[in-house]
Backbone as numpy.savetxt, mean C-alpha at the origin, in Angstrom:
# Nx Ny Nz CAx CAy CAz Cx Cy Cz
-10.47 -45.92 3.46 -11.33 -44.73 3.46 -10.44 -43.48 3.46
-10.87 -42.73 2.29 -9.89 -41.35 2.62 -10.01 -40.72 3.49
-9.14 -40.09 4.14 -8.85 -38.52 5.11 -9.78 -37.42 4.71
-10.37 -37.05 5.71 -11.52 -35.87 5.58 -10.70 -34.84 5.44
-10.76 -33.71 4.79 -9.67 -32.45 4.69 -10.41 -31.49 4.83
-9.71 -30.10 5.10 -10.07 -28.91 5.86 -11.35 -28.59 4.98
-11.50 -28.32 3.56 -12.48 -28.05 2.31 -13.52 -28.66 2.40
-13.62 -30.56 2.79 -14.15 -31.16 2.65 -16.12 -30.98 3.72
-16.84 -31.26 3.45 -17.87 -31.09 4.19 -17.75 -31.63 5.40
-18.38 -31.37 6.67 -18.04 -31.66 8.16 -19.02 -32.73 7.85
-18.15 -34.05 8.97 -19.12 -35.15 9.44 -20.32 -35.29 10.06
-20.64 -33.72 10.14 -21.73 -33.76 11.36 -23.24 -33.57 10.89
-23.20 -33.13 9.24 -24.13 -33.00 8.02 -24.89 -31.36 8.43
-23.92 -30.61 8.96 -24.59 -29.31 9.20 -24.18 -28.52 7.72
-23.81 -28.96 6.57 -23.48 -28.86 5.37 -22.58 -27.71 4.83
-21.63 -27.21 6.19 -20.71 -26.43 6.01 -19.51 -27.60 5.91
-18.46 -26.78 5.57 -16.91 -27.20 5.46 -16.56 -27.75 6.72
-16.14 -28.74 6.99 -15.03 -28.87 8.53 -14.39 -28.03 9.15
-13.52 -27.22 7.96 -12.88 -26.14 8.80 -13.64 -25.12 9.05
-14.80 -24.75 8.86 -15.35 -24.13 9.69 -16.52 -24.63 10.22
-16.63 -25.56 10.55 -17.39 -26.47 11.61 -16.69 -27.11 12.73
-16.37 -28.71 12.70 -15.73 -29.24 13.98 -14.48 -29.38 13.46
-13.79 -28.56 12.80 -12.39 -28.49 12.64 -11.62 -28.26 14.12
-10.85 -29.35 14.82 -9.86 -28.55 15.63 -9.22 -27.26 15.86
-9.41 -26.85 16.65 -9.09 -25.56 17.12 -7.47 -25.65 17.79
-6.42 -25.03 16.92 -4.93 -24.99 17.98 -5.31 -24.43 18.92
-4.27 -24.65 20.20 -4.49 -23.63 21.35 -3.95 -22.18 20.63
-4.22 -21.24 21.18 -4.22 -19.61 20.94 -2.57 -19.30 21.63
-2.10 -19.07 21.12 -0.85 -18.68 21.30 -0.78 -16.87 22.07
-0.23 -16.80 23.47 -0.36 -15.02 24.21 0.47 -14.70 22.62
-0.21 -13.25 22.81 0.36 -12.20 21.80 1.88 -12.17 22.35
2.54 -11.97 23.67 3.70 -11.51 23.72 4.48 -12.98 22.90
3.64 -13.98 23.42 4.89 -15.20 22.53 4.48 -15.34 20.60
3.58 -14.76 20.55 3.33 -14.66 18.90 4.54 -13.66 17.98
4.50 -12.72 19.29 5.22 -11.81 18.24 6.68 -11.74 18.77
7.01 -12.55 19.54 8.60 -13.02 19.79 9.06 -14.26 18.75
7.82 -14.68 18.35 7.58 -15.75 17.39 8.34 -14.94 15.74
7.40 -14.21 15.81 7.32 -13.42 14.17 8.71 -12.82 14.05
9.17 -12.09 15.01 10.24 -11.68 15.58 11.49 -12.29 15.17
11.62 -13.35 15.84 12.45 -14.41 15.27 12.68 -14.77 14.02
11.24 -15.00 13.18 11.22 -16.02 12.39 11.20 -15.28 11.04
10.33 -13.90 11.19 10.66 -13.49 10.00 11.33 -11.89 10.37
11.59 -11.45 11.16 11.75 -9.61 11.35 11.13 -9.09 11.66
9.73 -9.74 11.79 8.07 -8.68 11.98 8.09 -8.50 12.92
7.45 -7.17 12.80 7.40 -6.45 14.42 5.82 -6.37 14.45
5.13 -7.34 15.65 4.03 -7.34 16.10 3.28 -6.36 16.83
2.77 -5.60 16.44 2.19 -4.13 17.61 1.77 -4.27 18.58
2.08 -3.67 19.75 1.05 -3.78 20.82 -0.51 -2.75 20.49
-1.28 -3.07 21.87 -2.57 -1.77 21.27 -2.03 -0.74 21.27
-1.27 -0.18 22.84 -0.65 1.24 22.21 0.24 1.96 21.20
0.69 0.71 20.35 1.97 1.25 19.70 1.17 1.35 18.39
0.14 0.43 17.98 -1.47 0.93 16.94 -1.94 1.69 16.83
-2.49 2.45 18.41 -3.11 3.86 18.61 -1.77 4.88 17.78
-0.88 4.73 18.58 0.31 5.73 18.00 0.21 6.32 16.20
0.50 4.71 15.64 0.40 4.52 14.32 -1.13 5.04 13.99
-2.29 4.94 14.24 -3.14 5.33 13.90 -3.02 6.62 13.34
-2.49 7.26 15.06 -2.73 8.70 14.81 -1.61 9.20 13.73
-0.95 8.66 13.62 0.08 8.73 12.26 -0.55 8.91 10.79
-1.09 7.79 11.23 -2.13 7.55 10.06 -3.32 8.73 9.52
-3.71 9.05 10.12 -4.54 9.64 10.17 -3.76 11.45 9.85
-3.20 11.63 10.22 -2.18 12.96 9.74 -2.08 12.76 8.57
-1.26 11.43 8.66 -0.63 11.00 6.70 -1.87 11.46 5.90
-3.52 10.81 6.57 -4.19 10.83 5.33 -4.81 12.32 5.24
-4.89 13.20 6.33 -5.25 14.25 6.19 -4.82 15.14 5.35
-3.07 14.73 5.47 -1.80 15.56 4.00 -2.60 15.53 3.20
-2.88 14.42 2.58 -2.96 13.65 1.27 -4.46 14.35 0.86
-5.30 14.13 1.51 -6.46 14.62 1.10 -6.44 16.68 0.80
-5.50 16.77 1.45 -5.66 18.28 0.83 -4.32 18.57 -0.12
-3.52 18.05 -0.26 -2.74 18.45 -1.37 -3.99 17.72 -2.76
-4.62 16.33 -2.71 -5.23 16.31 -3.92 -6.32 17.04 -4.07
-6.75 17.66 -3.04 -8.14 19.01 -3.22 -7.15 19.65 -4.03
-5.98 20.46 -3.72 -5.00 21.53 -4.05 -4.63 20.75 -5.69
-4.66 19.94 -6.37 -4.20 19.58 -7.45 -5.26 19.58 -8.46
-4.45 20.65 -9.28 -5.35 21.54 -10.73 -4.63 21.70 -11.96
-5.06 22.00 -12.82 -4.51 22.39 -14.20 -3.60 23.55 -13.76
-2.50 24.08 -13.67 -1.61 24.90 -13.83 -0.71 25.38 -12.50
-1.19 24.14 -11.42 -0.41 24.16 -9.83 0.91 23.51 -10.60
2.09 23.45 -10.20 3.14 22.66 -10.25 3.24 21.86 -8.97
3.37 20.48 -9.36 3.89 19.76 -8.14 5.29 20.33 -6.87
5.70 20.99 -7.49 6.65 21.90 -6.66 5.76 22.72 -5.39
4.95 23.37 -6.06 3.47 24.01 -5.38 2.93 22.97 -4.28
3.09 21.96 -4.63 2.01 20.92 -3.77 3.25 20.42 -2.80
4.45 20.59 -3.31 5.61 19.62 -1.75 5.29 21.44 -1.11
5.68 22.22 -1.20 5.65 23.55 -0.79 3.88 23.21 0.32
3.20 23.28 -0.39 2.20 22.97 0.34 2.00 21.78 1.85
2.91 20.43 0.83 2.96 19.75 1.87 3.94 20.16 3.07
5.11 21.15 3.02 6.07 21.37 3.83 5.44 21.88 5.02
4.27 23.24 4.56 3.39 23.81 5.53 2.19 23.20 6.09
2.18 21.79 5.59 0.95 20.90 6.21 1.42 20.32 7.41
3.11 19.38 7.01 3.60 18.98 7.77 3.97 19.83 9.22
4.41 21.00 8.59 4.52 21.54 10.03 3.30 22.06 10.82
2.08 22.50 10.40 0.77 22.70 10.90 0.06 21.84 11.81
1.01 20.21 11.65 0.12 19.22 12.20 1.38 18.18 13.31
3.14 18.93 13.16 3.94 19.16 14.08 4.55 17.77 13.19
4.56 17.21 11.95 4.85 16.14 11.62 6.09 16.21 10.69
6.57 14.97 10.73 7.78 14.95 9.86 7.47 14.38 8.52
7.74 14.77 7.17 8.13 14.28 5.96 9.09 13.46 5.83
8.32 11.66 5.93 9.25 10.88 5.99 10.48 10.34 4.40
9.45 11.01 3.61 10.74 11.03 2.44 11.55 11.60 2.54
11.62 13.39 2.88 12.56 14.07 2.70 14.16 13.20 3.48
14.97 13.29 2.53 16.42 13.13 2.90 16.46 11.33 3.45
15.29 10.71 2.72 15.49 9.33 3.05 16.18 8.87 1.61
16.92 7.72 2.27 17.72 7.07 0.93 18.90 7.54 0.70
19.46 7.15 -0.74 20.78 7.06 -1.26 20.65 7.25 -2.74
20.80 8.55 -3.60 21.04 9.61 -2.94 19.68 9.91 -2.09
20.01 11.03 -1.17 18.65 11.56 -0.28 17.35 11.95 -1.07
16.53 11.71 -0.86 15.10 12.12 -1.57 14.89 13.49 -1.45
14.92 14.53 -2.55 15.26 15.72 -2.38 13.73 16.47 -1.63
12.82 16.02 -1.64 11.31 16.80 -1.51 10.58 15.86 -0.48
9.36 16.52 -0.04 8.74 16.08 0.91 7.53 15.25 0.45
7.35 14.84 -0.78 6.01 14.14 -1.23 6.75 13.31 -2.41
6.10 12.35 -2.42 6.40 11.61 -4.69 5.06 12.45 -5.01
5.33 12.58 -6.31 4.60 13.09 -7.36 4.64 12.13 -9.16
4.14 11.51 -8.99 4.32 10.22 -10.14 3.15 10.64 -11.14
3.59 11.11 -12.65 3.04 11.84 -13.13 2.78 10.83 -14.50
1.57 10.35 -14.68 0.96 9.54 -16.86 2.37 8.23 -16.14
2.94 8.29 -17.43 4.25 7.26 -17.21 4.95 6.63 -16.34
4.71 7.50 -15.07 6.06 7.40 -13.81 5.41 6.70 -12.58
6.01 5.70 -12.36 5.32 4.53 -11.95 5.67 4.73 -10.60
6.57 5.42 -9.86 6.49 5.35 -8.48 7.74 6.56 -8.47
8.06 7.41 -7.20 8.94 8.28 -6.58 9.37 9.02 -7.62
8.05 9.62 -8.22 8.44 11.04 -8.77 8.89 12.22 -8.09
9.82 13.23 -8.36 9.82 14.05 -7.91 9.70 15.65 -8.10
8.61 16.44 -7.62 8.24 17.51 -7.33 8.92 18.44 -8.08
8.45 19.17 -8.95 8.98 19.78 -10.14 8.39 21.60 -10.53
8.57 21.89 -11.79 8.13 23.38 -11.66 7.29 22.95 -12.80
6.86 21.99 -13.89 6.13 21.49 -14.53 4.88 21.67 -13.99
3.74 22.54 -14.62 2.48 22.99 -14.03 1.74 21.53 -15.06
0.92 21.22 -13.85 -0.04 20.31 -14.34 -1.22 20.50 -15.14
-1.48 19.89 -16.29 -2.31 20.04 -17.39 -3.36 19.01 -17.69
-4.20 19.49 -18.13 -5.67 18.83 -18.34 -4.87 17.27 -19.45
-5.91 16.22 -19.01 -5.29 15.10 -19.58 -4.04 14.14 -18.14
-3.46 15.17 -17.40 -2.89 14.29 -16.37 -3.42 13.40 -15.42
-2.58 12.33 -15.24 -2.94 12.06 -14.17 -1.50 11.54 -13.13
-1.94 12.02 -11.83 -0.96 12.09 -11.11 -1.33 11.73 -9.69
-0.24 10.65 -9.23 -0.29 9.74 -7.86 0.97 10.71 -6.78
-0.19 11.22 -5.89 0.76 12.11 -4.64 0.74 10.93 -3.41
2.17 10.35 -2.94 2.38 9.68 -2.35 2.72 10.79 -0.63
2.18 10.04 0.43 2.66 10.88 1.52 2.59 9.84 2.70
4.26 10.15 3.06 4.55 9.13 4.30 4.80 10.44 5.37
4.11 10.36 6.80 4.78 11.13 7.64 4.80 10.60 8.94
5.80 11.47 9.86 6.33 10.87 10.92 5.46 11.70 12.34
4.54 10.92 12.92 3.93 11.74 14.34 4.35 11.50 15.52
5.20 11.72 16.31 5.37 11.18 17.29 6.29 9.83 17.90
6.90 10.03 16.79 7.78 8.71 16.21 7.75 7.86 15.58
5.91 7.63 14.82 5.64 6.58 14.31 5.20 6.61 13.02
4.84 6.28 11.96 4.81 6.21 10.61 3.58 5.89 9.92
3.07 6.94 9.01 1.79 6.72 8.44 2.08 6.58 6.57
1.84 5.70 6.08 2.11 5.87 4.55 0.83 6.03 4.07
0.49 6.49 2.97 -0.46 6.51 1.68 -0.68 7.08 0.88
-1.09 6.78 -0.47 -1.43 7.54 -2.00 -2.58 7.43 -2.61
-2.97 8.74 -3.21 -4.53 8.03 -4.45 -3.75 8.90 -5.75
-4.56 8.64 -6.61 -4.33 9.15 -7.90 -5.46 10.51 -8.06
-4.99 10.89 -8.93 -5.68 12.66 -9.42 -5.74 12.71 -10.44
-6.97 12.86 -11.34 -7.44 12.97 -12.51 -7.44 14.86 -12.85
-6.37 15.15 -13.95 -6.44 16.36 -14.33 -7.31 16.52 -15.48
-8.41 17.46 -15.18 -9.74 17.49 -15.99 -9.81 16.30 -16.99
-10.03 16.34 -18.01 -10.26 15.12 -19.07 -9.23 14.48 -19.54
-9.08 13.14 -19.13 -8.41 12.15 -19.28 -8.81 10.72 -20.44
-7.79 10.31 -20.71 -8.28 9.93 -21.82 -8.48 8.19 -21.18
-9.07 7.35 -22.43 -10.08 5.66 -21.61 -8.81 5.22 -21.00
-7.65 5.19 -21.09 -6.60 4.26 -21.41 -5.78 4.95 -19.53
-6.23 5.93 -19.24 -5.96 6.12 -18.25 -6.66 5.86 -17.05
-7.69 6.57 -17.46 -9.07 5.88 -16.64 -9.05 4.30 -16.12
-8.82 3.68 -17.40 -8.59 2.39 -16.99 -7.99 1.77 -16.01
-6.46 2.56 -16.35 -5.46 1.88 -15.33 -5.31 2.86 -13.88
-6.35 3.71 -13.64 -6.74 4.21 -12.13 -7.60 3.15 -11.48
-9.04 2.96 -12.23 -9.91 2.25 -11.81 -8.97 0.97 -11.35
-8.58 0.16 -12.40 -7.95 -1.36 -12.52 -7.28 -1.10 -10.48
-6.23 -0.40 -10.44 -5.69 -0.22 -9.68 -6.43 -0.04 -8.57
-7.30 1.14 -8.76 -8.41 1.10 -7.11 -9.08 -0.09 -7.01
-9.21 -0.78 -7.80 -10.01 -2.20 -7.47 -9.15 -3.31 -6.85
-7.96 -3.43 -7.47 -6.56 -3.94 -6.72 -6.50 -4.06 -5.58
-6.59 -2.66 -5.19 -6.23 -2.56 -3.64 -7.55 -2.85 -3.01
-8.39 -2.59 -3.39 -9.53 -2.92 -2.71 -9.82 -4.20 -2.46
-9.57 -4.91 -3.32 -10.01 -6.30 -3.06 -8.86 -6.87 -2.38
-7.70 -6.54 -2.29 -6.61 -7.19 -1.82 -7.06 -6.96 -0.25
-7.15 -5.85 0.22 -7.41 -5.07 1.69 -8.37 -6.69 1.64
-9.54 -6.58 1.12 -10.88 -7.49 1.58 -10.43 -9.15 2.25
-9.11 -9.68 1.63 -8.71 -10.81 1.44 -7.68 -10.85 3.15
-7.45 -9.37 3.51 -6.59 -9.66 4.79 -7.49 -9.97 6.47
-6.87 -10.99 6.81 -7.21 -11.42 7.87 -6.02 -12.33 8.71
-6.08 -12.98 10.13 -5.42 -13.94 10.44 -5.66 -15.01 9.84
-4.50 -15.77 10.04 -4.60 -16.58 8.54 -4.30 -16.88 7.54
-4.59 -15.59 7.13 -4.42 -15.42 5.55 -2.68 -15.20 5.15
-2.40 -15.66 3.86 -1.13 -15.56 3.68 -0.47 -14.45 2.65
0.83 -14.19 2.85 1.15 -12.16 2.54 0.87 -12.54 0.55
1.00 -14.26 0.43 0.84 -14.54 -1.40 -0.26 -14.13 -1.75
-1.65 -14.50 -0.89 -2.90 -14.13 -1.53 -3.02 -12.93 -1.85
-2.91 -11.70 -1.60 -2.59 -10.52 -1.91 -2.45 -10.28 -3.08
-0.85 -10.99 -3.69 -0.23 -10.83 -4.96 -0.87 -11.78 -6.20
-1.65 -12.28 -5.77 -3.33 -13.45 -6.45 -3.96 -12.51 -6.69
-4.36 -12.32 -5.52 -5.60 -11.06 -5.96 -5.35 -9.92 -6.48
-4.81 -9.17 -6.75 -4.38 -8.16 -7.47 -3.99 -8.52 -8.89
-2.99 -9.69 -8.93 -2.52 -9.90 -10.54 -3.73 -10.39 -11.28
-4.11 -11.17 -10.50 -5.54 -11.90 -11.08 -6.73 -10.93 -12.02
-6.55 -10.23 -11.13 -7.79 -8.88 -11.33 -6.99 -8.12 -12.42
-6.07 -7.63 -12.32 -5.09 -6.43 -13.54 -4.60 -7.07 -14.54
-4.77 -8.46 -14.79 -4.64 -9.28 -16.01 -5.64 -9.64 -16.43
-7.12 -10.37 -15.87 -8.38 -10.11 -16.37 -8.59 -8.83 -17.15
-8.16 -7.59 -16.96 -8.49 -6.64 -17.25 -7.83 -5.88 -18.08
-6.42 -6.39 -18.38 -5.30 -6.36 -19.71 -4.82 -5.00 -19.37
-4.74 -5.57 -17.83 -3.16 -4.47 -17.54 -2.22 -5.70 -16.52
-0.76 -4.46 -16.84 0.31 -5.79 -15.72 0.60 -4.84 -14.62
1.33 -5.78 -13.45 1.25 -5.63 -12.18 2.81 -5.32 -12.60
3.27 -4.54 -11.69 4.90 -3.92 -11.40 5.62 -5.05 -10.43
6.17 -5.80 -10.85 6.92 -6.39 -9.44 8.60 -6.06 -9.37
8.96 -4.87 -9.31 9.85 -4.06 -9.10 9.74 -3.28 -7.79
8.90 -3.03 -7.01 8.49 -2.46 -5.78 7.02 -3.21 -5.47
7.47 -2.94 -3.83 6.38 -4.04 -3.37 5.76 -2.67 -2.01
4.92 -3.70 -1.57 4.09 -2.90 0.09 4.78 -3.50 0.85
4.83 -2.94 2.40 6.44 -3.06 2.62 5.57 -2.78 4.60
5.94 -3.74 5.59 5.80 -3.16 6.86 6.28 -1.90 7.07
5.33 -1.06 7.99 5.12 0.27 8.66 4.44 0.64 9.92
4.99 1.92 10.33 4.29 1.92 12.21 5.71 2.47 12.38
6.60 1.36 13.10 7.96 1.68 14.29 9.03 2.45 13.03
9.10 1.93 11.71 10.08 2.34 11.35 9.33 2.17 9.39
10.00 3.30 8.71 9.16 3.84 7.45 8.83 2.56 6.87
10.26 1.52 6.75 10.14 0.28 5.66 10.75 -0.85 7.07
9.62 -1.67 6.90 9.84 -3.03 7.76 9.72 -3.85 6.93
10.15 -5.03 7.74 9.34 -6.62 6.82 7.72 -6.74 7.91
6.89 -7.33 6.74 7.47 -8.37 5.50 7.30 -7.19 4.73
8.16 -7.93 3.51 7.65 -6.99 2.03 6.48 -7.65 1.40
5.76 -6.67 0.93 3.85 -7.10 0.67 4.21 -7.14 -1.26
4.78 -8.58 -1.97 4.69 -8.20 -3.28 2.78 -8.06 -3.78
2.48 -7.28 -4.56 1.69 -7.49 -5.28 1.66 -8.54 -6.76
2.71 -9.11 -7.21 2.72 -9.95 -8.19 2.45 -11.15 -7.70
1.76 -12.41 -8.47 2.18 -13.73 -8.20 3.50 -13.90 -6.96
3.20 -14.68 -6.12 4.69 -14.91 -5.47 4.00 -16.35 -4.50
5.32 -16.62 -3.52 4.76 -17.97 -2.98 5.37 -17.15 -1.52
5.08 -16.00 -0.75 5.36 -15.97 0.11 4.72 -16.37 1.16
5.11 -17.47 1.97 3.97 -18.02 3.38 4.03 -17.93 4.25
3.65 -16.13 4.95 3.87 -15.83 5.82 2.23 -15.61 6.04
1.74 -15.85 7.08 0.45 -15.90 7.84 0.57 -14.68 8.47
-0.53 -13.91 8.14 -1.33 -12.41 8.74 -1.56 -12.67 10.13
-0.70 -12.28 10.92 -1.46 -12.08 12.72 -1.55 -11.01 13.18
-2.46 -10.64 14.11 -2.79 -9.62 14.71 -1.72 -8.86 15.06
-1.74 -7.53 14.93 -0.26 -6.68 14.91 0.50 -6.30 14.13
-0.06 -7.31 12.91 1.15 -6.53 12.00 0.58 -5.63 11.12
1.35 -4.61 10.74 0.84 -3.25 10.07 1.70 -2.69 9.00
0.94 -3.30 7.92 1.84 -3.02 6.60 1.16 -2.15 5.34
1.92 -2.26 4.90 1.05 -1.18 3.33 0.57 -2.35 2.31
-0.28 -1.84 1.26 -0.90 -2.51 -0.15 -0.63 -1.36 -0.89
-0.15 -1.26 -1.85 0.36 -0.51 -2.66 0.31 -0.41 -4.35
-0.67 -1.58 -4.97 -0.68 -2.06 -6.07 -0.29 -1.14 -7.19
1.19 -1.46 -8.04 1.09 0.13 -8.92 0.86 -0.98 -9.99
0.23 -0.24 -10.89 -0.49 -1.33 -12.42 -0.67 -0.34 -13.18
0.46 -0.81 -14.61 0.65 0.05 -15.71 -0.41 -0.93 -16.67
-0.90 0.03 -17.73 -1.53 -0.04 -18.78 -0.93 -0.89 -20.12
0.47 -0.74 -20.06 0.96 -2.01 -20.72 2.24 -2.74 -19.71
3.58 -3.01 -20.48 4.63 -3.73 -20.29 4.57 -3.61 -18.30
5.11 -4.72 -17.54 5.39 -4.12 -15.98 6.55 -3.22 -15.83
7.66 -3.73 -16.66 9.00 -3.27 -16.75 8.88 -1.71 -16.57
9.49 -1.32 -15.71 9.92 0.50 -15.89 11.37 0.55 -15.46
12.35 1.72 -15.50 13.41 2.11 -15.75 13.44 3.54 -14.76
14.34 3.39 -14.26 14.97 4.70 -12.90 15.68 5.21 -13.61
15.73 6.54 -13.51 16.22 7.76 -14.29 17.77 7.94 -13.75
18.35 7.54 -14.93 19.58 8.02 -14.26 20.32 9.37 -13.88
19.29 10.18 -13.94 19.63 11.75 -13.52 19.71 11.83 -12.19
18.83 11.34 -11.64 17.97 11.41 -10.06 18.03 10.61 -9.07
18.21 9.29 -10.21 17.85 8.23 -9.53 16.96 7.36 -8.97
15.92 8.37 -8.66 14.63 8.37 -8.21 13.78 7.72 -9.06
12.86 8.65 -10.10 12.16 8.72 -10.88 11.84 7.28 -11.45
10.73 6.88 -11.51 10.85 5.46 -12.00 9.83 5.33 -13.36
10.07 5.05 -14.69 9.00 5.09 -15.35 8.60 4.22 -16.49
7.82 3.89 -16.71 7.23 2.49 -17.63 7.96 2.42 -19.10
8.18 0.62 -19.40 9.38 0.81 -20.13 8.84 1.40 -21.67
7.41 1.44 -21.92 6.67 1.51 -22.70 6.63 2.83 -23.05
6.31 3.95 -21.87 5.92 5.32 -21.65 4.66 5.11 -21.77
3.80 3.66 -21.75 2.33 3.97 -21.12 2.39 4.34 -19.65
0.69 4.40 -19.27 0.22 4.94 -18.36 0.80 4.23 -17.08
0.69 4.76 -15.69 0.63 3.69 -14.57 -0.31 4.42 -13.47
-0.37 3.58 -12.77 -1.33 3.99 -11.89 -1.00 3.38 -10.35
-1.63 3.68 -9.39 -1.11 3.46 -8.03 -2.01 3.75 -6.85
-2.51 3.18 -5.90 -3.37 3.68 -4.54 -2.71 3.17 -3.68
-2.33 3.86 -2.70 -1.90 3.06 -1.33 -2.91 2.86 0.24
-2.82 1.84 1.03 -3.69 2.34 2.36 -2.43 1.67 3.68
-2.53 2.08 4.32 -2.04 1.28 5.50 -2.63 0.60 6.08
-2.21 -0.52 6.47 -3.54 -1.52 7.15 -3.16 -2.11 8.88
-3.76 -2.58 9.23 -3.37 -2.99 10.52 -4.56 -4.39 11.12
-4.04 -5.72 10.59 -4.71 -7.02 11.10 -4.66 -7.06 12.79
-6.60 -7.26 12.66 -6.82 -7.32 13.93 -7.51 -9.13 13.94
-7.79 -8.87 15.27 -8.56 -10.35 15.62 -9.31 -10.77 14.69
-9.77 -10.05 14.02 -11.20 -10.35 13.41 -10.87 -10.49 11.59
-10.09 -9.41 11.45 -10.26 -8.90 10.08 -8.74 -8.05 10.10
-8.96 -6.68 9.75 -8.32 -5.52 9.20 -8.85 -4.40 9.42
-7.90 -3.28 9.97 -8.26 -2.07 9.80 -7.48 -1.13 8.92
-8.77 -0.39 8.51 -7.56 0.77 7.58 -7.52 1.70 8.21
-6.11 2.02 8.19 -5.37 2.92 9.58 -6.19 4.80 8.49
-5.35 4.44 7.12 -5.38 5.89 6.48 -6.65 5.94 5.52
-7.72 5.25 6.51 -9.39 6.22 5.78 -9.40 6.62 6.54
-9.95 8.31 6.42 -9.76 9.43 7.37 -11.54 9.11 8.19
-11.18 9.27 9.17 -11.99 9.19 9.98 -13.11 10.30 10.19
């Protein structure tokens, strides 16, 4: 007689699955030994509640930036205009600009500005923005010691299908990826759900930059790929990372500017597109740290 398996219907004919019927239950492992666990095993740093609240309120700054530099983004602002803007946000709300002067070379400005083509860490320019753009304002900042990331995209007046496309494709990405996090769940399904969805839809996924742990310090593990991958690391309560899906309109391949360094942009010079959220797995599910409250 075969082995009943987790999928399989429960013996008990209540006509659910086993595993979620009389599936064995492990014992529950204390949080302090879970995340001495994760600790160990992969680098992850498990949150306590207060060190969440912290990050929240991080969060919540980050998304406040963000929502008014993209009110502030119009036909003839220069992204220069909008780090300028962000410089006086950041200090209005006592926070640090976690790009500025991060990296090698240092990140010269306080925001990315990823403009049609430029697939991630654009930077802030005297180029006034024009009808037909579209442009992803990325904003990481620092409150109190702790770290809030996130991005949406900005439609400059009329845009053409081919862009549209690869905004939407992308907000759906992340959306459904967020839906899929829980305990449990593993950091691969993510990079399923997203490729799955932006190839149904005849765009490709970037796997050149990934979503990346955040909270204690800007870039933690794990790294969150969005492509196909086999990473099997199980979602537990505490950990607080980004989704980041960037999805160009054709080729994944893009190319870093060798002026800057920075600048990253599709090998094609089609479109790309990008949304970020910060998340934070709880008991139950997921919270999103940067929907503004």
């Amino acid at each position: 007689m075969p082995m009943i398996t987790r999928n399989d219907l429960c013996w008990c004919g209540s006509g659910k699955k086993w595993k979620k019927c009389h599936y064995p239950q492990m014992p529950s492992q204390s949080q302090n030994a879970l995340a001495r666990q994760y600790h160990k095993q992969y680098g992850i740093l498990l949150k306590s509640p207060e060190q969440i609240e912290k990050i929240r309120i991080a969060c919540q700054v980050t998304a406040k930036i963000l929502d008014a530099l993209c009110r502030h983004a119009k036909a003839g602002i220069t992204t220069l205009e909008l780090d300028e803007l962000s410089r006086k946000l950041h200090q209005e709300y006592h926070a640090i600009p976690a790009p500025l002067g991060y990296g090698e070379p240092p990140f010269p400005k306080t925001i990315c500005t990823s403009l049609n083509e430029v697939i991630c860490h654009g930077i802030p320019d005297e180029r006034p923005l024009q009808d037909g753009d579209i442009l992803n304002i990325d904003v990481s900042s620092i409150v109190d010691g702790f770290f809030g990331d996130c991005s949406r995209m900005v439609a400059i007046g009329k845009i053409s299908p081919d862009k549209q496309k690869v905004i939407d494709v992308s907000l759906e990405c992340l959306t459904r990826a967020i839906a899929i996090c829980r305990p449990g769940a593993f950091i691969w399904q993510i990079g399923q759900t997203i490729e799955d969805y932006a190839t149904e839809h005849g765009c490709s996924v970037v796997n050149q930059f990934v979503g990346h742990g955040v909270g204690i310090a800007f870039h933690e593990p794990p790294e969150v790929p969005h492509h196909y991958n086999q990473l099997g690391i199980e979602m537990a309560p505490g950990m607080t990372f980004t989704i980041e899906p960037m999805i160009n309109a054709g080729v994944r391949e893009g190319w870093i500017d060798e002026t800057d360094h920075w600048t990253v942009r599709t090998k094609d010079g089609q479109p790309s597109a990008q949304w970020e959220h910060t998340l934070c797995i709880t008991e139950k599910g997921c919270d999103i740290l940067t929907v503004l409250k």
